[in-house]
C-alpha positions as CSV (number, residue, x, y, z in Angstrom):
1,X,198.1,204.6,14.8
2,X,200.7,202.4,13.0
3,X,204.3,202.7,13.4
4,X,205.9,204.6,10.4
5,X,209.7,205.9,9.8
6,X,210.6,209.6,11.5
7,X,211.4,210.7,7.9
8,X,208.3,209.9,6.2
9,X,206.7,211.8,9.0
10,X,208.4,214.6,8.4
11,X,208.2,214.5,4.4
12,X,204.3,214.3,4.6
13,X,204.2,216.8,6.9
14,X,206.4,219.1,4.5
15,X,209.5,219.4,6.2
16,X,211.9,218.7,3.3
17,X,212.3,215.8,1.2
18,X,213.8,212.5,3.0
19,X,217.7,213.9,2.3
20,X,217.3,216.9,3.4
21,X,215.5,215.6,6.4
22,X,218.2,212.8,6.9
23,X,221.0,215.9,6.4
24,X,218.7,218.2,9.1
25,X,218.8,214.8,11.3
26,X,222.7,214.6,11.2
27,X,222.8,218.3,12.3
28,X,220.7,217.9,15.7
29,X,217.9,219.4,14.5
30,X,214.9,217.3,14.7
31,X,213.7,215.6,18.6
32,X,212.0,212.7,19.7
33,X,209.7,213.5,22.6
34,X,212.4,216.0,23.5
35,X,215.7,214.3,22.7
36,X,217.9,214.7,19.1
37,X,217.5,211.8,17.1
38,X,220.0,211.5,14.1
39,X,218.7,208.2,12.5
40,X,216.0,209.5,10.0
41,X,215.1,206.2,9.3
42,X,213.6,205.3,13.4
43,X,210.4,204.3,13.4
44,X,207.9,206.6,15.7
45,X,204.0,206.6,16.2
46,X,202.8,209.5,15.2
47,X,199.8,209.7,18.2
48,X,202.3,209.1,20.9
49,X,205.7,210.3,20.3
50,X,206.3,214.2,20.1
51,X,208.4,215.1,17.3
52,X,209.9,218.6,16.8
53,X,212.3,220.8,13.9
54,X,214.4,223.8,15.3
55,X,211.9,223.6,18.0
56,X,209.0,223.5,16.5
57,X,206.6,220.6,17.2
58,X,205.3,219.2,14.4
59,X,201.8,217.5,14.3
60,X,200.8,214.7,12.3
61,X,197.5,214.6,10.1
62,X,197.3,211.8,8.4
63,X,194.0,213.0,6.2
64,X,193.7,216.8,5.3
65,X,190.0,217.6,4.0
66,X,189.6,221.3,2.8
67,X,186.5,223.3,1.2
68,X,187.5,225.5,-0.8
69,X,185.6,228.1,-2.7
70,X,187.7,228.2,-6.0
71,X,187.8,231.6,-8.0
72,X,188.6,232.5,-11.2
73,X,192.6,232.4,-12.6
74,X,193.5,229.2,-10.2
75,X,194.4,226.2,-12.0
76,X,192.8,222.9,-10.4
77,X,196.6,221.2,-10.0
78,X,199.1,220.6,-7.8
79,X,201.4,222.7,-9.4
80,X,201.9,225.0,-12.5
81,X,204.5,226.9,-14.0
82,X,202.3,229.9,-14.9
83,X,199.6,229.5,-12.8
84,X,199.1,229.8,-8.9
85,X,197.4,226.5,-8.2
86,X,194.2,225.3,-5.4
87,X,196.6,224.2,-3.5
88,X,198.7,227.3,-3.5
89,X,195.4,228.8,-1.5
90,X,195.4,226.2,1.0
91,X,198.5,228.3,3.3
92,X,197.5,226.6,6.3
93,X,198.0,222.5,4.9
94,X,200.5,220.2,6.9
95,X,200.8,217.7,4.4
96,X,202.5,218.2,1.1
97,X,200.2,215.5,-0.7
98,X,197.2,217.1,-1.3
99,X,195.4,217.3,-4.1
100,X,191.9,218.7,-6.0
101,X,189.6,216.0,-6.1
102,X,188.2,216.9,-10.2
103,X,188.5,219.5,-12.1
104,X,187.4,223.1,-12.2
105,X,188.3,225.1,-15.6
106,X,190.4,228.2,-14.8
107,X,187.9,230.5,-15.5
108,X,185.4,228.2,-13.4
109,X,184.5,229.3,-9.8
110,X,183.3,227.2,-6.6
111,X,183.2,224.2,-4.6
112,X,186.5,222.2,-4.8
113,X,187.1,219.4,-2.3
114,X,191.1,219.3,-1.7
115,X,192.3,216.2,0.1
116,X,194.8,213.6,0.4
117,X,192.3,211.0,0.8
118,X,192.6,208.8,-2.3
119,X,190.0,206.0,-1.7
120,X,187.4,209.0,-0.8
121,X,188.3,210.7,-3.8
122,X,187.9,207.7,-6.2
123,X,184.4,207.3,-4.9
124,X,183.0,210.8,-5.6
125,X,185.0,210.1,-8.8
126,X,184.2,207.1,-10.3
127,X,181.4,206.9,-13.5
128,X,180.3,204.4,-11.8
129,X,178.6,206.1,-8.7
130,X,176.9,208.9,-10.4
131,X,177.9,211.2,-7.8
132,X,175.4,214.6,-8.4
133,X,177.3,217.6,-9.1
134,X,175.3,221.1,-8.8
135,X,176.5,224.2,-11.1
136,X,174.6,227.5,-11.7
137,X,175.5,229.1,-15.0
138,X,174.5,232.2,-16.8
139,X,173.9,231.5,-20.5
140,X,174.0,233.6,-23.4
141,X,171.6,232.9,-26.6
142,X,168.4,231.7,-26.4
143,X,167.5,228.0,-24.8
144,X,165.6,225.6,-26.7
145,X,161.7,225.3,-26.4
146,X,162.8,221.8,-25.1
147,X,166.2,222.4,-23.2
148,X,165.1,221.0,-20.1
149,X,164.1,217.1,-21.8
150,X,166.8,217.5,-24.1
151,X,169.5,217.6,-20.7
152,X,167.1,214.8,-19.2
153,X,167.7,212.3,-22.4
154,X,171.5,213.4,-22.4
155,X,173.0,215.6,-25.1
156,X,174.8,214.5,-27.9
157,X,178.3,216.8,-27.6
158,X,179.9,217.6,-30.7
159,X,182.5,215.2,-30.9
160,X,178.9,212.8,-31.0
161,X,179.9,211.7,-26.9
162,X,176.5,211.3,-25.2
163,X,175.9,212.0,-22.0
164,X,174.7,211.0,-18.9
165,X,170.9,212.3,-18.2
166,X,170.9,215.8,-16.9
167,X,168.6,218.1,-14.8
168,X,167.8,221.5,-15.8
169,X,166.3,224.1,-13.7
170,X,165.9,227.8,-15.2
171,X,165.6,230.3,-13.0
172,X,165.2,233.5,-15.0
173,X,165.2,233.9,-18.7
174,X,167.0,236.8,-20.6
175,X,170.5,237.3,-22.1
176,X,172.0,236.1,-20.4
177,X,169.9,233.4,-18.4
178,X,170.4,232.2,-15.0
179,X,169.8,228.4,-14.9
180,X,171.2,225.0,-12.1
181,X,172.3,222.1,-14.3
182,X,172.9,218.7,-12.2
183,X,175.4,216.1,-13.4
184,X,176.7,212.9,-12.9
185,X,179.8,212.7,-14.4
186,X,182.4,215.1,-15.0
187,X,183.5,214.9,-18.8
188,X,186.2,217.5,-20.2
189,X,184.2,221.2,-20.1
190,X,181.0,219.0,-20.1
191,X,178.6,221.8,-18.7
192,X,180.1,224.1,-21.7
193,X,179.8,221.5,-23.9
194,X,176.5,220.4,-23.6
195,X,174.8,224.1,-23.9
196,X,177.3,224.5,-26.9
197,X,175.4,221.2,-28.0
198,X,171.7,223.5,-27.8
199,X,173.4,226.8,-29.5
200,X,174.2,228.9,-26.1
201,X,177.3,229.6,-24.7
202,X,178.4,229.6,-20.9
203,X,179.5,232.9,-19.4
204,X,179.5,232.3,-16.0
205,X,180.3,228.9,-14.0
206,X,180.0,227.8,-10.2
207,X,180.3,224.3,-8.9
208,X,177.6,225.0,-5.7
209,X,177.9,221.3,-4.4
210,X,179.5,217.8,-4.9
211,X,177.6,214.3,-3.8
212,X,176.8,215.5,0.1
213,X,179.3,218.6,0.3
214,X,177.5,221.9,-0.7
215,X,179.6,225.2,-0.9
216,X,179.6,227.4,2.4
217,X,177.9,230.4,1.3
218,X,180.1,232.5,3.8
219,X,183.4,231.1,1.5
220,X,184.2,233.9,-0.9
221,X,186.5,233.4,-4.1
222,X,189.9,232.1,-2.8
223,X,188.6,231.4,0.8
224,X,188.6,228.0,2.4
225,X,188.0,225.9,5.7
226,X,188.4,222.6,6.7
227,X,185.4,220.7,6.4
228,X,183.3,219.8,9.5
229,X,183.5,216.5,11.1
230,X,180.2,215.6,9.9
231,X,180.7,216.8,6.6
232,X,183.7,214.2,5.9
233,X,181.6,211.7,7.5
234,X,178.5,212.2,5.3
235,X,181.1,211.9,2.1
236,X,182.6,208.5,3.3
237,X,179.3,207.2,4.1
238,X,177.9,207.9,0.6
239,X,181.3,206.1,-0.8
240,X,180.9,203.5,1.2
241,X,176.7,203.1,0.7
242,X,177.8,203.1,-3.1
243,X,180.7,200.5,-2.6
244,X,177.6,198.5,-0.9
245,X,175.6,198.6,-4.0
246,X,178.5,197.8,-6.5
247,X,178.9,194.4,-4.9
248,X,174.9,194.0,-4.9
């Protein structure tokens, strides 16, 4: 691992921001491998050097990947003024950079992929890599005769957008109906939208999986884990398949 200054260590790792971690340095608080260091700015490597606060050793991660199962009320940001945010949930983070990779609406529930992995992010993303996104839904009114080709030719949303071609699978009819609706993109309320555009209404929405990642049935609302080592690897192999195909 690469060299990199003792207070950016410490600011990713959300210690304080790079004064009040240059003021904490001053005061004899923060070690290097056991010995007060008052330059902030030394550079350290974060896989060999042991670096502690008050006496607590901190541990570098320098990529955080979380599943969490999102639940109604959360906003999908960073931070809000009114609302508690994903990453509020995550109690457990060392970095201070993460970040929900998409959107869920706040009354939307499910998979969320928090990370501070930009170049993975921008991959499951992208328009460009049509990265298939699972939800089940309940819907209220009664689905077209022809909902299911309808999705499959793309649905003209009321502002005339089309979209990308969609697959519908209903699994019970009634009011409301259950139904799985794969996606490719993620437009603003899309899902909503495009049962808005064939007179229902959504009344119930969970994301149930993202490209490779599909939501741990033992998360409940608000519950997370950090994703498996073969989970992350399965993600950054589809990027990297799709960057492959791009340059095709």
């Amino acid at each position: 691992m690469k060299e990199i200054r003792l207070d950016k260590y410490l600011a990713e790792m959300g210690e304080g921001t790079r004064s009040q971690i240059k003021e904490m340095a001053r005061k004899g608080r923060i070690t290097v491998d056991g010995i007060p260091e008052k330059k902030s700015e030394r550079k350290i490597i974060p896989d060999q050097n042991t670096i502690a606060v008050d006496g607590r050793n901190i541990s570098y991660a320098e990529f955080e990947y979380y599943m969490l199962c999102k639940p109604q009320g959360v906003v999908s940001a960073t931070e809000d003024n009114r609302y508690q945010t994903v990453i509020d949930l995550i109690e457990d983070r060392k970095r201070s950079d993460l970040f929900p990779v998409g959107r869920l609406d706040i009354d939307t529930e499910g998979l969320l992929l928090i990370t501070n992995d930009g170049d993975l992010a921008h991959q499951l993303l992208s328009p460009k890599k049509h990265v298939d996104k699972v939800y089940f839904a309940k819907i209220e009114g009664e689905l077209p005769a022809d909902a299911k080709k309808r999705m499959e030719e793309g649905v003209v949303l009321e502002d005339g957008t089309l979209t990308m071609p969609a697959s519908l699978e209903i699994l019970e009819y009634g009011n409301p109906s259950s139904i799985l609706l794969t996606i490719r993109e993620g437009k603003f309320h899309q899902v909503k939208r495009m049962f808005e555009a064939l007179g229902c209404s959504v009344v119930y929405l969970k994301r149930l999986s993202m490209g490779s990642l599909k939501l741990d049935e033992n998360l409940q609302p608000g519950e997370y884990r950090p994703l498996t080592a073969e989970e992350t690897d399965l993600l950054k192999r589809h990027g990297k398949e799709e960057k492959t195909k791009d340059v095709q």
